[in-house]
TORMISE-772082 format. One record per residue (C-alpha): chain; residue in three letters; x negated, y, z; residue number from 0. Coordinates in nm, 3 decimals, padded with zeros to 5 digits. Example, Ala and Ser with C-alpha at 12.3 -4.5 7.8 and 13.67 -1.06 7.14 Angstrom:
BEGIN
+-------+-------+---------+---------+---------+-------+
: kolti : kolmi :      c1 :      c2 :      c3 : margu :
+-------+-------+---------+---------+---------+-------+
:     A :   ala : -01.230 : -00.450 :  00.780 :     0 :
:     A :   ser : -01.367 : -00.106 :  00.714 :     1 :
+-------+-------+---------+---------+---------+-------+
This chain:
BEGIN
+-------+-------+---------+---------+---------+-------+
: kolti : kolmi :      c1 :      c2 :      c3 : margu :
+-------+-------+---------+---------+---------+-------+
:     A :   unk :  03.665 :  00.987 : -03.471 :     0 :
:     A :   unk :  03.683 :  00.923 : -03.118 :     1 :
:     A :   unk :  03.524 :  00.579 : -03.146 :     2 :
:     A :   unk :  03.247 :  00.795 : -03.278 :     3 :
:     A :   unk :  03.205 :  01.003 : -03.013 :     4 :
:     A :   unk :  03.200 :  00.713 : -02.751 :     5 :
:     A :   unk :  02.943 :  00.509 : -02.971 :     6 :
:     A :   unk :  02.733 :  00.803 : -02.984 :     7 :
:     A :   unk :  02.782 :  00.867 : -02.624 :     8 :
:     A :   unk :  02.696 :  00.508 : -02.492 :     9 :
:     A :   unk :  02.395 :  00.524 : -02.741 :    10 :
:     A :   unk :  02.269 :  00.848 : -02.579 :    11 :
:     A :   unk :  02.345 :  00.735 : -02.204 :    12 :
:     A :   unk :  02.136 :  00.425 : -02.277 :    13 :
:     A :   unk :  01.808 :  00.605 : -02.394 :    14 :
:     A :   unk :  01.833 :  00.823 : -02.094 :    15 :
:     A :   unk :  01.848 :  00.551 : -01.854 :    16 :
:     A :   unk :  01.604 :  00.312 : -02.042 :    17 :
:     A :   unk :  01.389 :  00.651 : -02.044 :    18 :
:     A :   unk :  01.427 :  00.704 : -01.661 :    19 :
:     A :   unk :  01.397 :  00.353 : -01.592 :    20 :
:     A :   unk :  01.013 :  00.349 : -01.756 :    21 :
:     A :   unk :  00.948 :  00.668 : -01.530 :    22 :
:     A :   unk :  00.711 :  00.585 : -01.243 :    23 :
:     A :   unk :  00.744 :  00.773 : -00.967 :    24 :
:     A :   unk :  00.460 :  00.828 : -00.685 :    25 :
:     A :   unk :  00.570 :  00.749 : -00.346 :    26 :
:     A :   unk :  00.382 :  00.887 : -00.070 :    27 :
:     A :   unk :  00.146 :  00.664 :  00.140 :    28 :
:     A :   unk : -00.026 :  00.972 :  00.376 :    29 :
:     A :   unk :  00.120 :  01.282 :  00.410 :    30 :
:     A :   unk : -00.074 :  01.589 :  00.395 :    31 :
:     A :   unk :  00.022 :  01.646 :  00.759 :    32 :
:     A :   unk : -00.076 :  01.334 :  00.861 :    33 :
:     A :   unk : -00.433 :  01.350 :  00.712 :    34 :
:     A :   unk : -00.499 :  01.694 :  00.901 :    35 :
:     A :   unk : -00.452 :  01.492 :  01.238 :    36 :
:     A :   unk : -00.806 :  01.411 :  01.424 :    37 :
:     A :   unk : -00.962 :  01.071 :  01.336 :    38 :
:     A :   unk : -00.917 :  00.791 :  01.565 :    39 :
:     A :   unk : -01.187 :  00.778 :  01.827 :    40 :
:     A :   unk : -01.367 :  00.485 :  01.905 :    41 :
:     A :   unk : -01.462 :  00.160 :  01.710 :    42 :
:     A :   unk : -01.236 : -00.167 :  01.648 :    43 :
:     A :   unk : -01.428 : -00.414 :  01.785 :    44 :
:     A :   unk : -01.365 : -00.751 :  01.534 :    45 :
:     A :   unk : -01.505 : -01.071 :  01.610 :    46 :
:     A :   unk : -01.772 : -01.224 :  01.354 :    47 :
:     A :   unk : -01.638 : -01.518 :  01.208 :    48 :
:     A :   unk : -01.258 : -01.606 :  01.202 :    49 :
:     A :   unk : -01.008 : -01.908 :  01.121 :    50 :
:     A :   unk : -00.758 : -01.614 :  00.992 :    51 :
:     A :   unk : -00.648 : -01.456 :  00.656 :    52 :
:     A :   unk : -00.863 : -01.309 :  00.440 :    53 :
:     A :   unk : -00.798 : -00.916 :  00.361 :    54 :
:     A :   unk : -00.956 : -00.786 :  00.037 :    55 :
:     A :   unk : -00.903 : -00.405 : -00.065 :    56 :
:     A :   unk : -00.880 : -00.508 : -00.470 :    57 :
:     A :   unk : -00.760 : -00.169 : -00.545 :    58 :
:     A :   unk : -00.871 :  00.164 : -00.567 :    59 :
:     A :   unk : -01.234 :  00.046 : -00.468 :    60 :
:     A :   unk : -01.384 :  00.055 : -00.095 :    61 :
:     A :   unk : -01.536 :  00.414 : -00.110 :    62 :
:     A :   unk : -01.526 :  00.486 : -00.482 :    63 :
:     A :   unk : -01.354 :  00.819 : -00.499 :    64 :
:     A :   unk : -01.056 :  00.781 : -00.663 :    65 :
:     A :   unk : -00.763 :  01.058 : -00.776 :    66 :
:     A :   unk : -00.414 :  01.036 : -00.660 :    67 :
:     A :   unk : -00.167 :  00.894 : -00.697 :    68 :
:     A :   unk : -00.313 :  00.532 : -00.774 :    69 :
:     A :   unk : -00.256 :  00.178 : -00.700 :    70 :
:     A :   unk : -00.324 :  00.095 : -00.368 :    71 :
:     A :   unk : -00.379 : -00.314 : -00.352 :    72 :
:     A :   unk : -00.469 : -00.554 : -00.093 :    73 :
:     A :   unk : -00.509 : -00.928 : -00.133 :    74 :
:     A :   unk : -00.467 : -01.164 :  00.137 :    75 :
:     A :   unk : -00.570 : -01.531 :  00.138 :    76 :
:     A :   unk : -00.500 : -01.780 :  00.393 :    77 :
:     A :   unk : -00.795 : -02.043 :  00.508 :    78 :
:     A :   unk : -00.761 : -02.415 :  00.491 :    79 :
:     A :   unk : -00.384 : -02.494 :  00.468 :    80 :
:     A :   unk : -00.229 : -02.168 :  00.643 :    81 :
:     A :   unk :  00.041 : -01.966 :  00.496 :    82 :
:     A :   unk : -00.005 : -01.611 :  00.518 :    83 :
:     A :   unk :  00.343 : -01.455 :  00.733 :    84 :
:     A :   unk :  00.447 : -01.115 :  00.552 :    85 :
:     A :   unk :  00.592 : -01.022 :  00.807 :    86 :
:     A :   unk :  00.295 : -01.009 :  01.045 :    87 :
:     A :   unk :  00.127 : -00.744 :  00.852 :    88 :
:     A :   unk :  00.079 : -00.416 :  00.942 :    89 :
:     A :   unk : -00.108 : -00.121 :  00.834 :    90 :
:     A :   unk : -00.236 :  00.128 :  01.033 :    91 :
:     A :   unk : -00.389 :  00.483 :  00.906 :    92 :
:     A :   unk : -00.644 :  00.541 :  01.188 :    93 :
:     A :   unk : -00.575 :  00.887 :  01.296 :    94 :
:     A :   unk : -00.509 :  01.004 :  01.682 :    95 :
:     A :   unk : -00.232 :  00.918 :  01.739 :    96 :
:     A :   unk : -00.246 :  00.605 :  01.498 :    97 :
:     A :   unk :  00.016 :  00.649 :  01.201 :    98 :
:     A :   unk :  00.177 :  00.329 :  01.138 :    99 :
:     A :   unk :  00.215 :  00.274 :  00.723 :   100 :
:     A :   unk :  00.400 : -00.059 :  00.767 :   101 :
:     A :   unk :  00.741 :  00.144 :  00.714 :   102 :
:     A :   unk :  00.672 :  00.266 :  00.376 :   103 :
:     A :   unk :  00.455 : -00.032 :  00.235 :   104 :
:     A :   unk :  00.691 : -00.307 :  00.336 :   105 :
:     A :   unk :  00.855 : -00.366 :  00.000 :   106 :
:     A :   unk :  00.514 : -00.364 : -00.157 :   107 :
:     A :   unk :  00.445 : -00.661 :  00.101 :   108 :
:     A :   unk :  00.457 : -01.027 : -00.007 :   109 :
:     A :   unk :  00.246 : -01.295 :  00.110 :   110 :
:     A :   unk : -00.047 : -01.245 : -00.107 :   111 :
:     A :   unk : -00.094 : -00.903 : -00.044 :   112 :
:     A :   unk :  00.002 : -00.523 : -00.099 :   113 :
:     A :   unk :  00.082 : -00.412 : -00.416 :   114 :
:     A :   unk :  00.173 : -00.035 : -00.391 :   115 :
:     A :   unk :  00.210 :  00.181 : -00.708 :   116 :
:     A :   unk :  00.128 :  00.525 : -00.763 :   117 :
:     A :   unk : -00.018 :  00.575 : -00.374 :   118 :
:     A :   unk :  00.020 :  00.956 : -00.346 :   119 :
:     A :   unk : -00.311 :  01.037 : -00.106 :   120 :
:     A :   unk : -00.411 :  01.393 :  00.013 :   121 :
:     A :   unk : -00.794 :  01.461 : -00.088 :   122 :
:     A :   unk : -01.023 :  01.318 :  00.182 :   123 :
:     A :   unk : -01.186 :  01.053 :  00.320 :   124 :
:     A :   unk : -00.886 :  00.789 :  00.477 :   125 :
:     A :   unk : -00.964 :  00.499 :  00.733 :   126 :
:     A :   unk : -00.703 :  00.218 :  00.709 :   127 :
:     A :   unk : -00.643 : -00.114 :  00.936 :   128 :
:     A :   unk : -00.448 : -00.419 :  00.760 :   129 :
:     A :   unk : -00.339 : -00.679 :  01.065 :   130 :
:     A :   unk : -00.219 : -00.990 :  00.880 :   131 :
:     A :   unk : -00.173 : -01.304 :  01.022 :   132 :
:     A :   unk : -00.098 : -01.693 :  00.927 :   133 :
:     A :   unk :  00.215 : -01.890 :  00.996 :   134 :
:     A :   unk : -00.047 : -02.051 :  01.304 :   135 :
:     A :   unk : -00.055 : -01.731 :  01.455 :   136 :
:     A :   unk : -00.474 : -01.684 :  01.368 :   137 :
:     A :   unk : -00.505 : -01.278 :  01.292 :   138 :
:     A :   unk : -00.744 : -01.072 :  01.100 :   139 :
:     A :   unk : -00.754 : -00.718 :  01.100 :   140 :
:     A :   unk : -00.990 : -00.545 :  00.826 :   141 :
:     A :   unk : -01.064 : -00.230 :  00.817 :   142 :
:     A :   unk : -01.140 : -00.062 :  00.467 :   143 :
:     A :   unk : -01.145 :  00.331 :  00.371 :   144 :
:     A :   unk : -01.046 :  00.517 :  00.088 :   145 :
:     A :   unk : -01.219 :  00.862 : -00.063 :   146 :
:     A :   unk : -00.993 :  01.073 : -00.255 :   147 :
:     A :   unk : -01.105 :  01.319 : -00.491 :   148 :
:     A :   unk : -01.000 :  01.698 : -00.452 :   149 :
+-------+-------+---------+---------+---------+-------+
């Protein structure tokens, strides 16, 4: 009988964690307090063309609204025989004072690109600056924006 009851035990353990293990959870990228701060004044001034990475919002689409939480994706590819350094990059929501995003996206950060599920976003329009650069030190910064739907 007791052999039973741990069988059925271990059997019911396992479903719960195989169930909780298939659970995706949405991790914040912008707080709801950090979206109310004033926009970043000014313009980034870039220069035209560029020897460094290429950045590439693949996902949700430059200014496509888009309901949270959803897959936030960035794509990064290095020119001529540079390797892109993960840990250059940074990501910057452009707010005064800037909010730096680098803390919360670094595990989502490999060298070709961001790959952050279930983005929770507050409804708005959000302005965002990726800084990668290549093991040769050449940088690109790209900035891209993202309208979320109320």
């Amino acid at each position: 009988m007791k052999d039973k009851k741990q069988t059925y035990f271990g059997i019911c353990v396992s479903i719960t964690l195989l169930i909780l293990a298939n659970q995706v959870v949405a991790a914040s990228l912008i707080t709801a307090k950090e979206a109310a701060l004033p926009a970043a004044s000014g313009t980034l001034a870039t220069r035209g063309i560029s020897r460094g990475p290429a950045v590439k919002l693949s996902s949700p689409e430059a200014d496509v609204p888009v309901s949270s939480p959803f897959d936030f994706k960035v794509l990064f590819e290095a020119r001529g025989e540079g390797k892109i350094d993960p840990n250059s990059v940074k990501v910057v929501y452009m707010k005064s004072p800037f909010v730096d995003l680098t803390p919360r996206l670094k595990p989502a950060i490999t060298p070709t690109g961001i790959n952050f599920s279930k983005a929770e976003v507050p409804p708005g329009t959000h302005t965002i600056r990726v800084t990668v650069k290549d093991l040769d030190g050449r940088e690109t910064n790209q900035v891209m924006t993202i309208v979320v739907n109320k």
